[in-house]
C-alpha positions as CSV (number, residue, x, y, z in Angstrom):
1,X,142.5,-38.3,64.8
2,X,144.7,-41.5,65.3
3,X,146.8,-38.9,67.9
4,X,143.7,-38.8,69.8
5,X,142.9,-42.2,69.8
6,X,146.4,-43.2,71.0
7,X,146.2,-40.3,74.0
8,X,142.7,-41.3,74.7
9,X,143.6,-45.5,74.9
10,X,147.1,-44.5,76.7
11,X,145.1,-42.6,79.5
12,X,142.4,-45.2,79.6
13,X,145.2,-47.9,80.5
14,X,146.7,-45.4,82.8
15,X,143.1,-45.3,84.4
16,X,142.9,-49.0,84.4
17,X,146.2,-49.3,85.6
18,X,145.2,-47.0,88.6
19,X,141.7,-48.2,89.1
20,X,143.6,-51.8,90.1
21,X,146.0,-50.2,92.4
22,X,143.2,-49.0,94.0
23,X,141.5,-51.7,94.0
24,X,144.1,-54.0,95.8
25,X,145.0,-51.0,98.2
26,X,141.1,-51.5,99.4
27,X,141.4,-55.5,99.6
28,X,144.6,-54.6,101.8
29,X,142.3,-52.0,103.9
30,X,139.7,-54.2,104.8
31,X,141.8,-57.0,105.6
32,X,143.6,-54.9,107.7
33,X,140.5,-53.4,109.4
34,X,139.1,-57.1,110.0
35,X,142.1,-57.8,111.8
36,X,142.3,-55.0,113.9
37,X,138.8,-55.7,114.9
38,X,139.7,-59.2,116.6
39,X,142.2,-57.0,118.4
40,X,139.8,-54.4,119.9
41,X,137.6,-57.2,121.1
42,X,141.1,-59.0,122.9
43,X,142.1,-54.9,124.1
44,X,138.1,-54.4,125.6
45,X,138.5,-58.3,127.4
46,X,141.8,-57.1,128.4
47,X,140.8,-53.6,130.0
48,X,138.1,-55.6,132.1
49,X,140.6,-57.9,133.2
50,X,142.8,-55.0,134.3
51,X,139.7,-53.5,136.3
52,X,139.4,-56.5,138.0
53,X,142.5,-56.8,138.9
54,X,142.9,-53.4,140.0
55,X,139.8,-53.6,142.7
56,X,141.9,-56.3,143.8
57,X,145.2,-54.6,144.1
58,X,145.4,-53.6,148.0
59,X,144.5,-56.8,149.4
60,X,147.3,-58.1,146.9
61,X,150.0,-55.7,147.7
62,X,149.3,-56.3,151.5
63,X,149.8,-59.6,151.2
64,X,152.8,-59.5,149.1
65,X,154.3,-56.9,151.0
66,X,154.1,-59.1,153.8
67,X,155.5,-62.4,152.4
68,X,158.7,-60.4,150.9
69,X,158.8,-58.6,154.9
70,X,158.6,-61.1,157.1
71,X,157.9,-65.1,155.2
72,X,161.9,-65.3,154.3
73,X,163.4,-67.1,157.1
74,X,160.6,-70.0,157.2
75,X,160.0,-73.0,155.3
76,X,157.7,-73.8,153.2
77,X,154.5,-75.0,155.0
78,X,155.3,-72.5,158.0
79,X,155.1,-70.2,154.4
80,X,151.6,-71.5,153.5
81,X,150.1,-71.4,157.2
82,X,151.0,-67.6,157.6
83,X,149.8,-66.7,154.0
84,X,146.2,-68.6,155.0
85,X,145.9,-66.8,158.2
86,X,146.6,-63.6,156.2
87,X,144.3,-63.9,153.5
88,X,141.7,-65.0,155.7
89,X,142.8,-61.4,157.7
90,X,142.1,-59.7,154.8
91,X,138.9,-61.1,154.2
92,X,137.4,-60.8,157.3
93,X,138.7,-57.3,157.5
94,X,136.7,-56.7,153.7
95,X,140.3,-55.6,152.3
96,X,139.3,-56.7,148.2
97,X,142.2,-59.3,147.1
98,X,142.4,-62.1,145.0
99,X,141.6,-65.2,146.5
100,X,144.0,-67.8,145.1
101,X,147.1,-64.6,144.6
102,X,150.1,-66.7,143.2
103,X,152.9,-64.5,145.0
104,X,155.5,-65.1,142.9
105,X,153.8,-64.5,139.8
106,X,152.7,-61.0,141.2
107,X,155.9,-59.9,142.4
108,X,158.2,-61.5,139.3
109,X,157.5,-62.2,135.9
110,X,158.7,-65.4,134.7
111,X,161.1,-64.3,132.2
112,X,163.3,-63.3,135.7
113,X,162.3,-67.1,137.3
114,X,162.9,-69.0,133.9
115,X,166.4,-67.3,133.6
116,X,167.5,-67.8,137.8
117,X,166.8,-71.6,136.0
118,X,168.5,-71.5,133.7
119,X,171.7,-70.1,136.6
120,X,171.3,-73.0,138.7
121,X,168.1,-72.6,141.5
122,X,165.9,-75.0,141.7
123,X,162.6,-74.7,140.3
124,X,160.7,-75.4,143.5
125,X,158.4,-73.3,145.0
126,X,161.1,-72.4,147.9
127,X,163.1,-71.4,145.7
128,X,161.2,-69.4,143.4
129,X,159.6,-67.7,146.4
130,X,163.1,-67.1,147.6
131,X,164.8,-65.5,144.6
132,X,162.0,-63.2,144.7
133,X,162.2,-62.3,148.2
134,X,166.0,-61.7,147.5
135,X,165.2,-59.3,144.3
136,X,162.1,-57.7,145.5
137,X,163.3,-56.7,149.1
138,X,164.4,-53.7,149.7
139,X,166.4,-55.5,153.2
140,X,167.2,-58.5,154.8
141,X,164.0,-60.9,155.3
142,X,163.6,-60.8,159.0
């Protein structure tokens, strides 16, 4: 009889034991799951973000294939003029784009800029605009 009790009082710790693994393995699981949630609302603003973007990506490559083609050898308010006679272009023409495009964030991420910086070029605008028409063209700016 005592050999009973002692099997029946070592399984019921053992169940114990395992009934508060289990429990903390589920405090863990919804934790986890009310994380992830904040994450699939950041992924779902994110994907309409990308749509966006992605309406707008041939107006955008036009005009940066443009400014890396022919914008190299001017300076920069020669730069700006062209760039606002070309987006206008591409408006008028119904071409979707973005309407404030940053061209050197489109074309270069800023990882690339922060470390030509950190070499020696100016951070202007010239300059930035110019390391990425040196590393994005695939010739010599006209």
């Amino acid at each position: 009889l005592y050999r009973q009790l002692n099997e029946k009082t070592e399984l019921l710790n053992e169940l114990r034991a395992k009934e508060e693994r289990l429990r903390k393995q589920l405090e863990r699981a919804i934790i986890l799951v009310e994380s992830l949630s904040g994450e699939r609302e950041r992924w779902i603003e994110t994907v309409a973000q990308l749509d966006v973007a992605f309406e707008k990506l041939p107006g955008d490559c036009l005009l940066s294939i443009a400014f890396v083609t022919y914008l190299g050898p001017f300076d920069t308010k020669y730069r700006e003029d062209l760039l606002n006679k070309w987006r206008q272009l591409i408006k008028d023409l119904v071409i979707p784009a973005t309407s404030e495009l940053k061209l050197t964030v489109f074309l270069c991420d800023a990882v690339s800029i922060r470390e030509w910086n950190i070499q020696g070029l100016p951070s202007d605008d010239l300059s930035t605009e110019n390391g990425v028409i040196v590393t994005q063209g695939s010739r010599w700016p006209l």
